[in-house]
C-alpha positions in Angstrom: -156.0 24.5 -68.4 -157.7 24.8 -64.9 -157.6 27.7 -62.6 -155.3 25.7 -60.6 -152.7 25.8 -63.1 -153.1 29.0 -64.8 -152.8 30.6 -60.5 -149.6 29.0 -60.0 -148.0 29.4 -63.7 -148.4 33.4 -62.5 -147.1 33.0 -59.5 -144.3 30.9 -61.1 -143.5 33.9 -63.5 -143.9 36.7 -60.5 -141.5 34.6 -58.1 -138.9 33.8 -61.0 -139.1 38.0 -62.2 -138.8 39.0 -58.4 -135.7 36.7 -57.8 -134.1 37.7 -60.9 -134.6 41.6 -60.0 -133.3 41.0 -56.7 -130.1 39.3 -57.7 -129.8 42.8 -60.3 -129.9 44.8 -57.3 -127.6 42.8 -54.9 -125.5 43.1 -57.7 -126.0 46.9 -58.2 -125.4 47.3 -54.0 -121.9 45.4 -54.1 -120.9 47.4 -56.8 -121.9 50.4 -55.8 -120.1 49.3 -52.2 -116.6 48.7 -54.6 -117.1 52.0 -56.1 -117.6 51.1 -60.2 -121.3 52.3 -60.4 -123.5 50.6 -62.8 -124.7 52.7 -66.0 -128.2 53.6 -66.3 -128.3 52.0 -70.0 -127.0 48.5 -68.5 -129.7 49.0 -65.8 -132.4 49.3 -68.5 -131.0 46.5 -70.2 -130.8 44.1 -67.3 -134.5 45.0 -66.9 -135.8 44.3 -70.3 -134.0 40.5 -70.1 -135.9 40.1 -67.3 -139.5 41.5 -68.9 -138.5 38.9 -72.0 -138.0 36.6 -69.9 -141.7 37.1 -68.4 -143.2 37.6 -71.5 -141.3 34.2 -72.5 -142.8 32.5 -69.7 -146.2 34.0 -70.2 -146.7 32.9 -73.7 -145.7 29.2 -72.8 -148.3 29.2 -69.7 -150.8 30.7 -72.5 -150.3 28.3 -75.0 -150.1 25.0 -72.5 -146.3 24.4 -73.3 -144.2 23.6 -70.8 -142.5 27.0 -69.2 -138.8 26.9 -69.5 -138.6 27.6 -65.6 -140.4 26.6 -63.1 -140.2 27.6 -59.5 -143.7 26.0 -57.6 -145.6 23.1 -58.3 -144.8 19.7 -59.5 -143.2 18.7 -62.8 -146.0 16.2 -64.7 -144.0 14.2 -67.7 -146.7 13.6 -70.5 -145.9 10.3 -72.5 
């Protein structure tokens, strides 16, 4: 794996966790804005999807599999 790869397979993982907690707090906002507040456990629970999700996407960059998502950089087919 080159330094190429392993620099955008992070910044893969830190654009897919910061889209994923944005969209969590849009959703807290509108909520909040409707008046049925979110509990603190759901919150928590939101949050640690998203860090398995990371860790997920970690381990496959680690181990040279192919990440299940992938936001930058091209998708190479190996035959």
């Amino acid at each position: 794996m080159s330094l190429t790869g392993l620099l955008l397979g992070l910044l893969n993982i830190a654009i897919v966790i910061v889209i994923l907690v944005l969209i969590g707090a849009i959703i807290m906002w509108v909520m909040n804005t409707l008046g049925w507040p979110i509990p603190a456990n759901v919150q928590k629970l939101f949050l640690a999807v998203v860090a398995l999700i990371a860790l997920a996407m970690l381990v496959a960059l680690l181990l040279g599999a192919m990440p299940p998502w992938r936001i930058v950089g091209a998708t190479v087919m190996q035959t």
